[in-house]
C-alpha positions in Angstrom: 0.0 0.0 0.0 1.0 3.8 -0.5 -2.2 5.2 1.4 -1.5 6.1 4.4 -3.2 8.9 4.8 -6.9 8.4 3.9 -9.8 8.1 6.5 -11.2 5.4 4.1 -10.0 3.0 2.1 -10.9 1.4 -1.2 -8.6 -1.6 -2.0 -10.6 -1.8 -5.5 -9.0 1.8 -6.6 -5.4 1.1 -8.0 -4.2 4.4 -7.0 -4.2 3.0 -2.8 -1.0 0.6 -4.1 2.6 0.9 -4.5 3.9 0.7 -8.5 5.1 -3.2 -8.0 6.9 -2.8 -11.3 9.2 -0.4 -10.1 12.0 -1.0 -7.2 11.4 1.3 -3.6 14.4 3.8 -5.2 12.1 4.6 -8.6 8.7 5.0 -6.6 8.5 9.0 -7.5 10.0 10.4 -11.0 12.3 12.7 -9.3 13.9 10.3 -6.8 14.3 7.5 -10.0 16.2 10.8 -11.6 18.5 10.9 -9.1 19.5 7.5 -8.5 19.8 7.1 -12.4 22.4 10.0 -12.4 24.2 8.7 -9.7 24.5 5.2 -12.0 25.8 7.2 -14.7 28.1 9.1 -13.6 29.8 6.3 -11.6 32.7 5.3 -13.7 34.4 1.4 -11.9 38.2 2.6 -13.2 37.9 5.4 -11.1 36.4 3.6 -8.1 39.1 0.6 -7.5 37.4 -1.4 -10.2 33.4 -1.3 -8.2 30.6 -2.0 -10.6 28.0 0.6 -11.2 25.3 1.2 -9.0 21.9 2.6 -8.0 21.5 2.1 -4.3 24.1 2.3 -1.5 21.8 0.9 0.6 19.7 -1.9 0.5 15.7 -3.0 0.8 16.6 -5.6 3.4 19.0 -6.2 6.1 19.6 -7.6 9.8 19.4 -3.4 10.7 15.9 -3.1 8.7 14.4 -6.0 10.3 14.9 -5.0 14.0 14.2 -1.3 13.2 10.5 -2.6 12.7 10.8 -5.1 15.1 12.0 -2.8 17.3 8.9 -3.4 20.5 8.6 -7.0 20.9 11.2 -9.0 22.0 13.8 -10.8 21.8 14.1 -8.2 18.8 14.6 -5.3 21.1 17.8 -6.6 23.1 19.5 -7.9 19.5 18.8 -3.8 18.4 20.1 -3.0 21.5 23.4 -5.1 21.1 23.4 -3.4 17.0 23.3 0.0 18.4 25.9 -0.6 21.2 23.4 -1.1 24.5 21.2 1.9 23.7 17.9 2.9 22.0 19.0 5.0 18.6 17.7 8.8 18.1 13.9 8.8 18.2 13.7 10.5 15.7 15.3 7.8 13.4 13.0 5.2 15.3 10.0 3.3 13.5 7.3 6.0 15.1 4.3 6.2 11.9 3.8 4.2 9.1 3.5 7.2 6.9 6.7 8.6 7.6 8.4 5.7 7.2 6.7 5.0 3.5 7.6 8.6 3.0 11.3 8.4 3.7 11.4 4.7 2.0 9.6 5.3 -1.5 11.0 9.3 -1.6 7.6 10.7 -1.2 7.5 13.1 1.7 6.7 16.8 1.8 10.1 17.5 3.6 12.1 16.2 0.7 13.8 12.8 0.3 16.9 11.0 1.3 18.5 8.0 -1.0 19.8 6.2 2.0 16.6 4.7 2.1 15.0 2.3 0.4 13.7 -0.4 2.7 10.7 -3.1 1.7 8.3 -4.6 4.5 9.0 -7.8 6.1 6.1 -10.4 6.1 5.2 -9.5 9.8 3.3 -6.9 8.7 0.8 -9.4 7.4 0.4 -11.3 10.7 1.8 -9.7 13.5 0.1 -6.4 15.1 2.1 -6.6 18.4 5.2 -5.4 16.3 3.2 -1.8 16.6 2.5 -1.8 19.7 4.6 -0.8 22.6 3.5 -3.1 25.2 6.4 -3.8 27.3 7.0 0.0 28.1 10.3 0.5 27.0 11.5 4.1 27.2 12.4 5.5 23.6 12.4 9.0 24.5 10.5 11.9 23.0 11.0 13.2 19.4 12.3 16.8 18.0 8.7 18.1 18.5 8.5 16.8 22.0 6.3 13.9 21.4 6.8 11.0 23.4 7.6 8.1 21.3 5.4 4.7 22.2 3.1 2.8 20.0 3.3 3.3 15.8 1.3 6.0 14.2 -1.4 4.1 12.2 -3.3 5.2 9.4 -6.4 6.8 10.0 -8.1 3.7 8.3 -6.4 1.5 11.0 -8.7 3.1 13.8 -5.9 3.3 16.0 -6.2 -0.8 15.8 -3.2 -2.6 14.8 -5.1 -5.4 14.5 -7.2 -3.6 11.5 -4.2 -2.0 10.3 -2.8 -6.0 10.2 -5.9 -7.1 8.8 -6.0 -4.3 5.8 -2.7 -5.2 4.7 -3.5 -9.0 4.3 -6.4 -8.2 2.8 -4.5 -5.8 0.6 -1.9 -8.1 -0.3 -4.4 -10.9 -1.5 -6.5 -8.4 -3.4 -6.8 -8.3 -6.7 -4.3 -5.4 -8.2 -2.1 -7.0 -6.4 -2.7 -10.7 -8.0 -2.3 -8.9 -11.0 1.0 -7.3 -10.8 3.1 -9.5 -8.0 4.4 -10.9 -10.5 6.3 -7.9 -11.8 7.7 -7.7 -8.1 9.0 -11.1 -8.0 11.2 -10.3 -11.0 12.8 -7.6 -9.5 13.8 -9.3 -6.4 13.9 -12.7 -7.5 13.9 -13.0 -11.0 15.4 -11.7 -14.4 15.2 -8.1 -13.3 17.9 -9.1 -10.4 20.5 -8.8 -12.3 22.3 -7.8 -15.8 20.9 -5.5 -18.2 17.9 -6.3 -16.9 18.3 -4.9 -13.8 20.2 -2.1 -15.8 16.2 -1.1 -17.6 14.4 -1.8 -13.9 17.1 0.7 -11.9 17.5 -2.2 -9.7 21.0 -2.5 -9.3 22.5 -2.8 -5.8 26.6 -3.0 -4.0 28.0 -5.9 -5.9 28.7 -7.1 -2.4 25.3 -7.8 -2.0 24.9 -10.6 -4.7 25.9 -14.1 -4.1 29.1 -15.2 -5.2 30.3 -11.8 -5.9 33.1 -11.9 -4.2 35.5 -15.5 -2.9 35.9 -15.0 0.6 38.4 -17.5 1.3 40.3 -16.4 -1.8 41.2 -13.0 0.8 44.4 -13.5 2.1 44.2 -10.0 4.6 42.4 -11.3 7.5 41.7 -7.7 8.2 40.5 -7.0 5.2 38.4 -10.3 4.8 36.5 -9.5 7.9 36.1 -5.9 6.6 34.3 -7.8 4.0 32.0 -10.2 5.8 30.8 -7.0 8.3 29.6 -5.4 5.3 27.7 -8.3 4.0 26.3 -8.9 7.1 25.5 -4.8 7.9 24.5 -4.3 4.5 21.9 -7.0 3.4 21.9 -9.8 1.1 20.1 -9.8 -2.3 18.3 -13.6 -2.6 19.5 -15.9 -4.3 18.2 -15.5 -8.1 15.6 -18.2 -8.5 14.2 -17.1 -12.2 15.6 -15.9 -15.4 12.3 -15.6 -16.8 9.6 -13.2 -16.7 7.4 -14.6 -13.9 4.1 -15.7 -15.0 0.4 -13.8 -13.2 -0.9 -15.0 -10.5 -3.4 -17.7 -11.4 -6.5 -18.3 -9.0 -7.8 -21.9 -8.6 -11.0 -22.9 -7.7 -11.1 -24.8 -4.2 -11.6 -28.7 -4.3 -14.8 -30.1 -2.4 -15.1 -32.9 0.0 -17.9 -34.8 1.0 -18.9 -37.2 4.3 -20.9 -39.7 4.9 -21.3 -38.1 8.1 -24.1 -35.5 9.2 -22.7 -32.6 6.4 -23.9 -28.9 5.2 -22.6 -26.6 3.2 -21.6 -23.1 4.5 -23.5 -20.0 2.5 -21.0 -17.1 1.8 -22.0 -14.2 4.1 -21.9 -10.8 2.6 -20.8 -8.0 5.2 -14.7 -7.9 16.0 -18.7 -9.4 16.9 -20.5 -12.1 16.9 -23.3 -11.8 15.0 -26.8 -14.0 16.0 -26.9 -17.1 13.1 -29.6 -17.1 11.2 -27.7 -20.6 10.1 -29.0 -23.7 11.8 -28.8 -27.3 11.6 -30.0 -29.7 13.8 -28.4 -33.2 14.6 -29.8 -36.3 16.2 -27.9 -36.0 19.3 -25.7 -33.9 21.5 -23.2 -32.4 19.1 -19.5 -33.5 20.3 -17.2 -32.4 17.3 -17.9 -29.9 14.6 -15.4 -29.5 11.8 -14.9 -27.5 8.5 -13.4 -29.6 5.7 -13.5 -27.6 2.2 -16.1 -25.0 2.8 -18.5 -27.8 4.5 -19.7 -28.1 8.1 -19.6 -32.1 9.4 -21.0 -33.3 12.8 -20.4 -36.1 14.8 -22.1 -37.2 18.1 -20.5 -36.8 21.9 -17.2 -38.8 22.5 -16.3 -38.8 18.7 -13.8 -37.2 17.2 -12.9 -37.5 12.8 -9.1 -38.2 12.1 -7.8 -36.3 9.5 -5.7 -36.0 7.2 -8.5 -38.4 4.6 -11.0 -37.9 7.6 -12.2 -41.8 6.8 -11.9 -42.7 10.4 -12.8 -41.2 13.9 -11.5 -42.0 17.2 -14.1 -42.9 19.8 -13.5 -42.8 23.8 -15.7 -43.2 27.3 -15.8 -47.4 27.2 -16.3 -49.6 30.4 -12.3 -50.9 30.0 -10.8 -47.1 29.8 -9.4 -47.6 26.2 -10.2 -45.4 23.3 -11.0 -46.8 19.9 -10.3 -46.1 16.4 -13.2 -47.0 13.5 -13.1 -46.7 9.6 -16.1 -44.8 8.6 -17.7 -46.9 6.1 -18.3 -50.2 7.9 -17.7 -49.2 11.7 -14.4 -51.5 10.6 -12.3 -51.6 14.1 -8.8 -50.2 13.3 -6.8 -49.6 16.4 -7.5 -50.2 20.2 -5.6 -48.2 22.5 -5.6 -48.8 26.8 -4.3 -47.7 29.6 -4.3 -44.0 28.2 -5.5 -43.2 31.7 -5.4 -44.2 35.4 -9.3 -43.4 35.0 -11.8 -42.6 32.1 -10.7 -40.6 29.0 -12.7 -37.3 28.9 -11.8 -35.5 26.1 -9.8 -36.1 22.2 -8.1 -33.9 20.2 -5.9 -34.8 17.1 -4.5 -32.6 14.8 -5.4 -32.0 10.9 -2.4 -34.6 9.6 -3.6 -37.1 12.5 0.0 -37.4 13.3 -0.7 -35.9 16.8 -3.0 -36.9 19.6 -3.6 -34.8 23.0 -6.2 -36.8 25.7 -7.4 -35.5 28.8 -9.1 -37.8 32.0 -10.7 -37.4 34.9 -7.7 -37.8 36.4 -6.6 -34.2 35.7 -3.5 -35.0 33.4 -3.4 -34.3 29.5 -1.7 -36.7 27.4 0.5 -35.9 24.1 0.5 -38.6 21.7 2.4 -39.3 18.7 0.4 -41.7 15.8 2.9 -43.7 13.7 1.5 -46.5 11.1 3.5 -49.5 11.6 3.0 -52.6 9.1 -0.1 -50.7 8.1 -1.4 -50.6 11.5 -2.0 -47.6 13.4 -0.2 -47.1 16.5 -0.4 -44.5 19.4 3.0 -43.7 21.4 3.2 -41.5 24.9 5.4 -38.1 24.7 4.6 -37.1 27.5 2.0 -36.5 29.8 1.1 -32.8 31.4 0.1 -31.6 34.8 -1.4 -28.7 35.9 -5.0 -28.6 36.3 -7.1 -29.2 39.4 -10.0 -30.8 37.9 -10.6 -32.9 35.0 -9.7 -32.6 31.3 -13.3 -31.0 29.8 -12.2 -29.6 26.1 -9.2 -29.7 24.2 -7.3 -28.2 21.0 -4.2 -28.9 19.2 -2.4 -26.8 16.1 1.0 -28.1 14.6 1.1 -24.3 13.1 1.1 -22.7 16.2 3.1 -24.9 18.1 0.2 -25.0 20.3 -2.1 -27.1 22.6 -4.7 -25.6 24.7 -6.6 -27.6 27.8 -9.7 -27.0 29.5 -11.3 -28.2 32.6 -13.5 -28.5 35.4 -11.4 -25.7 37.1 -12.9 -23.2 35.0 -9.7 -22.2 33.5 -7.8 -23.1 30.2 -4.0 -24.0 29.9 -1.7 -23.1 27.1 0.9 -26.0 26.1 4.5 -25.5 24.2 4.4 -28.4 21.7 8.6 -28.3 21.1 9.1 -28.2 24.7 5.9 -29.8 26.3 5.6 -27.5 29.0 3.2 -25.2 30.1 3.4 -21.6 28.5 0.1 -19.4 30.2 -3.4 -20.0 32.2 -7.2 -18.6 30.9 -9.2 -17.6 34.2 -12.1 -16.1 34.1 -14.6 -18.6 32.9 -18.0 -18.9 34.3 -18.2 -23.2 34.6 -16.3 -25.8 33.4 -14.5 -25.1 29.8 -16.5 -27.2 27.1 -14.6 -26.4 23.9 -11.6 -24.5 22.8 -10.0 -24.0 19.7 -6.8 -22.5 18.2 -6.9 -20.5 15.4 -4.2 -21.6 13.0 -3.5 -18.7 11.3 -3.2 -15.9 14.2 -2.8 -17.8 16.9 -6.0 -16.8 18.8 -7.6 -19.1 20.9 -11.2 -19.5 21.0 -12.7 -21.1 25.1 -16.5 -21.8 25.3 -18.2 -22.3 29.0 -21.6 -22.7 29.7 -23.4 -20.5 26.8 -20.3 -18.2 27.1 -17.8 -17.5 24.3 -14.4 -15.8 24.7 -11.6 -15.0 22.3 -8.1 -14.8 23.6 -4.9 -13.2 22.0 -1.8 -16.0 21.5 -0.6 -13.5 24.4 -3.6 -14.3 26.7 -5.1 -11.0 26.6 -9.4 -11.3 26.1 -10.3 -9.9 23.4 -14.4 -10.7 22.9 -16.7 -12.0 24.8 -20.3 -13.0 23.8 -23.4 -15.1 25.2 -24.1 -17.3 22.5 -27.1 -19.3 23.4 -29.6 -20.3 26.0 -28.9 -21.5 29.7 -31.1 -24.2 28.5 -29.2 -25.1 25.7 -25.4 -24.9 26.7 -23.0 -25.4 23.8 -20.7 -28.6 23.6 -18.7 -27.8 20.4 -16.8 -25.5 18.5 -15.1 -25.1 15.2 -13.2 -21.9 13.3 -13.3 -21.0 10.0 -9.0 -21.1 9.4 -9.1 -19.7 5.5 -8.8 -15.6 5.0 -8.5 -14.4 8.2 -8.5 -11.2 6.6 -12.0 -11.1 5.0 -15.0 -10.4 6.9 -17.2 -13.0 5.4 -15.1 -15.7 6.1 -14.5 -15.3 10.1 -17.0 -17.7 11.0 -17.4 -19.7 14.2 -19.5 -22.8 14.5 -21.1 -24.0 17.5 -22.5 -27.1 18.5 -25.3 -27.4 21.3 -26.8 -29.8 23.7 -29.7 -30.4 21.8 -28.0 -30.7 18.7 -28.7 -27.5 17.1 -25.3 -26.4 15.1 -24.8 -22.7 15.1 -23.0 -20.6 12.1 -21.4 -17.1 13.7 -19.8 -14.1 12.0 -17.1 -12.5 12.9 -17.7 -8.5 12.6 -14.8 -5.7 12.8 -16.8 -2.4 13.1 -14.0 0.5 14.0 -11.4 -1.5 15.6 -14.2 -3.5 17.8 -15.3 -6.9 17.7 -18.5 -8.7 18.0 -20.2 -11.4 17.2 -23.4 -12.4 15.1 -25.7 -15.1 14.8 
């Protein structure tokens, strides 16, 4: 984006985006002047032999990352250690995003240097903590006295970083920018990288910057050859040149469709944070114990069932008389696996994640269990990692995500425990609920984690911070399930929750942003 600037904004009109033909340096006519003088008028006999070049600095580097990265750690002690155990000037300091698209694209009202040419790095599509300066670090007060502490947003952010985050991704997957990435991937990775080129693009950069520009270990001067490797490292790396081909345009494909044998509706597309009251509704048989989204479609299962993915053409199946827990095939209630002695009492609650590969339990006995499925002479097998204490009460709800690294447990206790995957401990605690947890859910994507108790929904931060909280049915009708909608974050119409109830009523909710605030609809 280039609008920063704008009260509203229209990701359909062109003139909101960057030119993604044309590198940071040639954003504005007069800056691309500038930097195409300084190219010709650079003559390599006179220079010790030094190739031409437009840009003395570059679009990425170690010093570019952690000047964005400036507020969260463990960025903020690795900037300290760059800048020698101090905060730099703040008025050099990542304080607004239009100043900082001003200085890097040469657009400002108070003129222009050409020491700057930075890109974004991907956490601007993901990560709104990085604007936000929540552990209060001291960064002193600008020329014009202003204290320096969270970025400056856009005025179509609403002072939410969150929005601001959710613009950008939404701006990135729209389509100008489907149209025209392409033209961007060949200046940074492809044919424009390098030779003439690069010459026609104004895209050439310190010949120390490309690989294999220079032999290291040929350098016999050790002062010298560590001269070299500071500036390679100070400096930024250009990638690795992985086309020497015009890219091709983006091409979008039509999603695939999966169907179940199992209860199964499709999901309308909803035109428009809140939840918003469903005026979607299905009805099982039975209490509804798992609700999932495969390809756009809502599948049910009953209470102590849970579908195995990645095929999803066998569920797991738990609560019998001898403790064990069971895996069936679908289509012929075919037995494939029996698993006991997963507990010293009964199993309570399932969760596996989208591969299968991964298996957290929960009992009565208070203890959650982290499983490990392997397929051994084309038999399914279950194998103990480890098993995790902490709760006072027994295992109620749980929810795994490989992406996030995460497992989250609920219980009797009324609380909800976060779980490190790589180092099986225990990361944070969820207080606050009402009753006992009855489902949680990670959100793959951002992290957030999603606790029902009682008729009570709550959306939590991957930081622990609450961030909505809605009634979402009767006290009559408690829920007992709950699935997120993991594709497009970014769009409105596609945050959906689903909820599954006592009486077997299945819910469809919609996530609404209105000004930085969320609720949800029914």
């Amino acid at each position: 984006l280039r609008e920063y600037r704008a009260e509203k904004l229209d990701l359909r009109d062109p003139a909101v985006y960057r030119d993604l033909s044309r590198p940071m340096g040639a954003q504005t006519p007069e800056r691309a002047r500038q930097f195409r003088e300084r190219y010709d008028m650079w003559e390599p006999c006179e220079n010790e032999g030094v190739p031409k070049w437009h840009y003395g600095t570059h679009y990425s580097s170690a010093g570019i990352v952690l000047y964005y990265l400036l507020r969260i750690e463990p960025f903020t002690q690795q900037f300290l250690q760059l800048q020698g155990g101090q905060f730099d000037v703040p008025d050099r300091t990542f304080a607004s995003m239009e100043e900082t698209w001003a200085g890097a694209s040469g657009s400002g009202d108070k003129g222009h240097t050409m020491a700057d040419v930075k890109e974004l790095i991907p956490e601007f599509f993901y990560l709104p903590r990085m604007f936000l300066n929540e552990n209060r670090f001291a960064f002193g007060r600008r020329h014009n006295q202003e204290l320096l502490d969270h970025v400056q947003l856009p005025p179509w952010a609403h002072g939410s970083a969150e929005e601001f985050v959710r613009v950008n991704r939404l701006a990135l997957e729209s389509d100008y920018v489907s149209a025209n990435l392409h033209h961007w991937i060949d200046l940074i990775f492809g044919f424009k990288q390098r030779g003439t080129a690069a010459e026609e693009a104004q895209n050439v950069f310190y010949y120390l910057t490309y690989e294999g520009a220079v032999d290291i270990d040929a350098i016999q001067d050790p002062t010298q050859r560590e001269s070299v490797i500071a500036q390679i490292n100070n400096f930024g790396q250009t990638p690795q040149q992985l086309f020497t081909k015009p890219h091709p345009q983006r091409r979008v494909l039509p999603s695939a469709s999966v169907s179940s044998p199992l209860f199964c509706a499709r999901l309308p597309s909803a035109p428009g944070v809140s939840l918003r009251t469903s005026d979607i509704e299905f009805k099982l048989d039975e209490p509804v114990g798992q609700v999932r989204l495969i390809d756009g479609k809502a599948v049910a299962l009953g209470l102590r069932k849970i579908l195995m993915g990645p095929e999803y053409s066998s569920y797991l199946s738990w609560g019998y008389c001898d403790l064990s827990m069971r895996l069936f095939s679908l289509d012929g209630e075919k037995t494939l696996s029996i698993v006991e002695n997963v507990h010293s009492g009964q199993i309570t609650s399932l969760c596996a994640s989208e591969n299968g590969r991964l298996l957290v339990s929960g009992g009565d006995d208070s203890v959650v269990g982290i499983y490990r499925m392997m397929e051994i002479r084309k038999q399914r097998r279950f194998f103990n990692l480890r098993s995790l204490c902490a709760h006072n009460g027994a295992i109620t709800a749980l929810a795994v995500s490989r992406a996030c690294s995460l497992a989250v447990s609920g219980s009797e206790d009324r609380t909800c425990i976060v779980w490190d995957l790589n180092r099986l401990s225990i990361v944070r605690q969820l207080c606050g609920h009402e009753t006992h947890v009855s489902a949680v859910r990670v959100h793959h994507l951002t992290g957030e984690i999603v606790s029902v108790s009682g008729t009570s929904l709550r959306v939590w931060d991957v930081n622990g911070n609450l961030r909505l909280h809605r009634q979402c049915a009767s006290s009559s009708d408690p829920i007992t399930s709950l699935e997120l909608s993991h594709r497009n974050w970014w769009e409105p119409q596609t945050q959906m929750y689903i909820t599954g109830h006592r009486s077997g009523l299945i819910r469809v909710w919609r996530r609404v942003d209105r000004a930085a605030r969320s609720s949800l609809k029914l």
